[in-house]
Each structure stands twice: as C-alpha cells, then as structure tokens.
C-alpha positions in Angstrom: 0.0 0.0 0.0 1.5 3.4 -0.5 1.6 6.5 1.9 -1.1 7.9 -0.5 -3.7 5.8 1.6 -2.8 6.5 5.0 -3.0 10.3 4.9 -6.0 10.2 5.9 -6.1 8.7 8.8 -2.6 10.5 9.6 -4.5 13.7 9.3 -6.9 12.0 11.7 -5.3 10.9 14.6 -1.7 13.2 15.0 -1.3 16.0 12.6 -4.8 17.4 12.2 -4.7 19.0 9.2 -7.9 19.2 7.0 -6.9 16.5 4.1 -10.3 15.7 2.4 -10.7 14.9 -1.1 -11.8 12.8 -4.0 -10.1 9.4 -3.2 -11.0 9.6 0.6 -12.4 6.1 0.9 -14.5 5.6 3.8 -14.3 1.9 4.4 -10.6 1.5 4.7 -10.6 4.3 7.2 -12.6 2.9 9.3 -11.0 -0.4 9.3 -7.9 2.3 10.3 -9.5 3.9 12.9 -10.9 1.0 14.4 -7.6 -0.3 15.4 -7.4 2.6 18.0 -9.1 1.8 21.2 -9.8 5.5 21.7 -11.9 5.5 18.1 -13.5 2.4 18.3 -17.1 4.1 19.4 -16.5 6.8 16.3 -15.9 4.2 13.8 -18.8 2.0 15.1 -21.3 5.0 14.7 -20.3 5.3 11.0 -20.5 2.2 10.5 -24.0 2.1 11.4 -24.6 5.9 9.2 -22.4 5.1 6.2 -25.1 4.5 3.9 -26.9 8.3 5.3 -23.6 10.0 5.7 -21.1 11.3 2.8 -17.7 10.6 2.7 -17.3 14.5 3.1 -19.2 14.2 6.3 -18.0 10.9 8.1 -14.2 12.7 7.2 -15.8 16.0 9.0 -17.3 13.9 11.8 -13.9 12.1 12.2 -12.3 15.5 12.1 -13.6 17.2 14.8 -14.1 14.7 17.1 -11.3 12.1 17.1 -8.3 14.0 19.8 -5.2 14.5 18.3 -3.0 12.2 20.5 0.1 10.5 19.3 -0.5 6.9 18.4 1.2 4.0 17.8 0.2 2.3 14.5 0.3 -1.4 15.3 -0.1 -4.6 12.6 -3.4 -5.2 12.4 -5.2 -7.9 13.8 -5.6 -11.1 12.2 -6.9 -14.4 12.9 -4.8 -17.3 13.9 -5.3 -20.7 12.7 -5.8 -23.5 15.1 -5.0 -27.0 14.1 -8.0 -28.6 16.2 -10.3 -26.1 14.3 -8.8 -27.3 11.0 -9.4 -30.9 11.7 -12.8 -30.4 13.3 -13.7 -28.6 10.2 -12.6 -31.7 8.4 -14.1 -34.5 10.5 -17.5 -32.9 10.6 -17.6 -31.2 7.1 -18.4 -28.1 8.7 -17.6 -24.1 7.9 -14.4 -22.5 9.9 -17.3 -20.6 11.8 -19.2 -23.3 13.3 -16.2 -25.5 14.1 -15.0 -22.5 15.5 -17.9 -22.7 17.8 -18.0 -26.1 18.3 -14.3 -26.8 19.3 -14.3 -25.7 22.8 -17.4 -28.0 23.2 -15.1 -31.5 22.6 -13.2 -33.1 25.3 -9.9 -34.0 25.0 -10.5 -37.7 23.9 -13.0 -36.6 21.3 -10.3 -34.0 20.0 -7.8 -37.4 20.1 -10.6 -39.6 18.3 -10.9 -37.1 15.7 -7.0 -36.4 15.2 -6.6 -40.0 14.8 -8.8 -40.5 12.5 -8.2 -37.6 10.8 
C-alpha cells in the first residue's frame, strides 16, 4: 500500500490538518481507525450511518471529534489458525465458523478420536 492511503487517517489521529478529497475512501478508514481503542465508538457509529452520511461528512465527523494524540500504529489484527479447528472442520464437514464454535465443546479424547482419524 502506498503512503497515498494513509494520509487520511494520519491527518486523523496526529497532525490534524484538513486533508479531504476525492479518493477519501471511507471503508478503509474505518478499518484504520478501528484499530485505536480511543476510536472504536467513532468508527462503530459510521458504521451504522455510512449509507446516510457522505464521505465528506464521516471525514468531518472524524475530524472534529477524534483528539489528536500520538498513536502508535500497530499490525493489524488477524486471525490465527488452530489446528483442532482445521481438523474439526474436516471431521464434521463443517464451515471455519461453526467449528469455530464447536471446538471448545469436545473433550480432549474426542479431540484425540478425531485427530486419529483424521
């Protein structure tokens, strides 16, 4: 990703400088912003007004209400794979969610049952 997509939400949370234009997309700075716990509540309201709200205006809202504190910007959060989640999802036939779900529900010999067999 270049610099060119992360101005925004530099303009956001440190240097507050009004940066708004044509390629402001809205979706990728939320996903941003959302990786601050101070914004979390901010980014959660325009996710529930995106489809009311311009781009112009969630940038505005963002603008003036977000403090201008300097962050760290962190990797962002991803999902870890879990081997007993894999092979559940391969016993049972199921989707990642439900074994998800359903994995904490085995015992430890059912978890050795399936491995085996698997």
């Amino acid at each position: 990703m270049s610099e060119e997509a992360f101005k925004y939400s530099k303009s956001l949370l440190s240097t507050k400088t009004y940066n708004f234009d044509d390629k402001y997309d809205a979706m990728f700075n939320n996903k941003i912003l959302s990786q601050h716990g101070d914004c979390i509540l901010h980014t959660n309201a325009m996710n529930l007004c995106y489809r009311v709200l311009s781009p112009r205006q969630q940038y505005d809202y963002y603008f003036y209400t977000i403090r201008p504190v300097k962050r760290k910007f962190n990797k962002w959060g991803k999902k870890k794979d879990d081997e007993k989640v894999k092979m559940v999802m391969e016993y049972f036939n199921y989707s990642y969610r439900h074994a998800y779900e359903v994995v904490d529900l085995l015992t430890k010999d059912q978890i050795k049952e399936i491995k085996d067999a698997v």
